[in-house]
C-alpha positions as CSV (number, residue, x, y, z in Angstrom):
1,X,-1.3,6.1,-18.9
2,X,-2.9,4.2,-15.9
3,X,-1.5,2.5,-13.0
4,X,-0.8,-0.8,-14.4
5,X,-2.4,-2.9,-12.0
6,X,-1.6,-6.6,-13.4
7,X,2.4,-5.3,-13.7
8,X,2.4,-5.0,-10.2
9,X,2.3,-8.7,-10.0
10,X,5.5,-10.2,-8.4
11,X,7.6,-10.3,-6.1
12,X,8.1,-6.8,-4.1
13,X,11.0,-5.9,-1.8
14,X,11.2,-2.5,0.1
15,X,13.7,0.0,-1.2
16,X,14.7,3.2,-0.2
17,X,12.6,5.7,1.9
18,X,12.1,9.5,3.2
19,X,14.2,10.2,5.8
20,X,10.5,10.3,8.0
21,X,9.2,7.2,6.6
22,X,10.2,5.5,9.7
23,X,7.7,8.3,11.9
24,X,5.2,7.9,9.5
25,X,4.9,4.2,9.9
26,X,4.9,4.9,13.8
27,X,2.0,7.0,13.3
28,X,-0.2,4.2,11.0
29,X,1.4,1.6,14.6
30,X,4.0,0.1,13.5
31,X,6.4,-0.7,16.0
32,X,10.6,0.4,15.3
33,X,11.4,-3.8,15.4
34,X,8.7,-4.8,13.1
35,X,9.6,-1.5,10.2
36,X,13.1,-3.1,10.0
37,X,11.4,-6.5,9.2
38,X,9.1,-5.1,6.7
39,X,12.1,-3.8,5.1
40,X,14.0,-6.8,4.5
41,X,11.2,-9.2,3.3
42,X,9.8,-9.8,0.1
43,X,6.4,-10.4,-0.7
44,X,4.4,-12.4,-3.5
45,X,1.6,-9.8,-5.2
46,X,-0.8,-11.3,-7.7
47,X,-3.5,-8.3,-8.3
48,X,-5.8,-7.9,-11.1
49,X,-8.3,-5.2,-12.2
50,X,-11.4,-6.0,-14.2
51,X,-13.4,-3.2,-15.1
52,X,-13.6,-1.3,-11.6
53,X,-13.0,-4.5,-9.8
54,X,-9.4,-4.6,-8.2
55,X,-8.3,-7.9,-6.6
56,X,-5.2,-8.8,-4.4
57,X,-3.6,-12.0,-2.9
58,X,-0.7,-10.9,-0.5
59,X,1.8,-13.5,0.7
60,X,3.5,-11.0,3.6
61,X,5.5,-12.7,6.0
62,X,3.8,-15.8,5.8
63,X,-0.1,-14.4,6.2
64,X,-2.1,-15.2,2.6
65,X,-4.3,-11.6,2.5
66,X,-6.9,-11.0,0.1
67,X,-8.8,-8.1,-0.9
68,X,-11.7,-7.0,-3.1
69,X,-12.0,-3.4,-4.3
70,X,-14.4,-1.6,-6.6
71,X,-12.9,1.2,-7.8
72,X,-14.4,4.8,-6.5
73,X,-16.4,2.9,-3.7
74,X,-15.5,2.5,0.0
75,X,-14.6,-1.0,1.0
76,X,-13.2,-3.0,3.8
77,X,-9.7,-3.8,3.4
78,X,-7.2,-6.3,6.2
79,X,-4.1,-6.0,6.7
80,X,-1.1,-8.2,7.7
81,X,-1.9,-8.2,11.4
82,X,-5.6,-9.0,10.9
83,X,-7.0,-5.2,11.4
84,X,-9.5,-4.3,9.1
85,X,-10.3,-0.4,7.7
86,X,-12.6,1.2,5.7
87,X,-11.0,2.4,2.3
88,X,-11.2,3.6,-0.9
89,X,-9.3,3.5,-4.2
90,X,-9.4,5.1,-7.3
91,X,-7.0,6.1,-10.0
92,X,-5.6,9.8,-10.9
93,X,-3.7,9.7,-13.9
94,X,-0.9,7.4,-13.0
95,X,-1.3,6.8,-9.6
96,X,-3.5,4.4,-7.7
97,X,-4.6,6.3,-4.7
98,X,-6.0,4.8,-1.5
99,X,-7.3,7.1,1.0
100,X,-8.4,5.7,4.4
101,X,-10.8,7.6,6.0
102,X,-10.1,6.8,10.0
103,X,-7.1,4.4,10.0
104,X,-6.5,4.4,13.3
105,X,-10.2,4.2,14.8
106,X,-9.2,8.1,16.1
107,X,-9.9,10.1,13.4
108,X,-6.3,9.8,11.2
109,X,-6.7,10.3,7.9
110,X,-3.9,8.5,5.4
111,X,-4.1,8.7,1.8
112,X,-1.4,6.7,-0.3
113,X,-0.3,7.7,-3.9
114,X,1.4,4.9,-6.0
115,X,3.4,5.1,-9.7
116,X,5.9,3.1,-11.3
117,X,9.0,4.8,-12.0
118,X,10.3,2.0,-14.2
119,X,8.9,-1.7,-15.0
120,X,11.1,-3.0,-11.7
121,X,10.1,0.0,-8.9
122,X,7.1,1.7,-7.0
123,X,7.0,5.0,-5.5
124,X,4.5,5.5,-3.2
125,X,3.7,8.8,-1.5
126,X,2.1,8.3,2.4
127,X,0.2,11.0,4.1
128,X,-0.5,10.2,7.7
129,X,-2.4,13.3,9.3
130,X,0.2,16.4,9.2
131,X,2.7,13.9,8.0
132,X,4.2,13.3,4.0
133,X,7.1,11.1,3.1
134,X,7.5,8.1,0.3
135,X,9.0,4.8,-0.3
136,X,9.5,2.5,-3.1
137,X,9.3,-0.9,-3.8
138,X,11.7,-3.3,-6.2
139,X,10.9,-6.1,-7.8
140,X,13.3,-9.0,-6.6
């Protein structure tokens, strides 16, 4: 079965992680104070997927972002600091993958890999370069 992209609608919290997830998020820039604040809030998804057009409106720490996506074809997506990237999504099976050619303007290469495990959590698999780790998220 597909990744259910309209059940991911909700409200997300971060749950547990890799014992590198913390490295790995240094590696995509994310500063040690700013991981421990993206772990305690919780954020508003509404996401759709019409054909091969995927649409999400973020509410993360109190920046609105929205994105457009057609599935298969490279896109510009921004993130919660304002920083946009080239990237692309498709599906595999169960998994919505998002691969990001040159995150960090310097060649590195990070490729996400997200599943539900149950109707209430997201496990997400993050490559960064020569690192791999995962996290999930819970519905609050």
């Amino acid at each position: 079965m597909p990744f259910d992209v309209a059940k991911s609608c909700g409200k997300w919290k971060h749950g547990e992680h890799s014992d590198n997830y913390k490295d790995i998020m240094a590696k995509l820039g994310v500063p040690a104070e700013m991981f421990d604040k993206l772990c305690e809030a919780e954020f508003p998804i509404e996401s759709s997927l019409e054909g091969n057009v995927m649409k999400s409106k973020v509410d993360f720490m109190g920046k609105v972002i929205e994105n457009t996506f057609t599935l298969g074809v490279e896109g510009e997506e921004e993130d919660p600091t304002g920083t946009k990237r080239r990237v692309t999504y498709t599906m595999d099976g169960d998994c919505m993958i998002s691969v990001y050619p040159d995150h960090d303007g310097k060649g590195l290469v990070v490729r996400n890999c997200s599943q539900f495990v149950d109707d209430n959590t997201i496990k997400t698999i993050v490559k960064a370069g020569d690192l791999e780790g995962w996290a999930t998220t819970k519905r609050c």
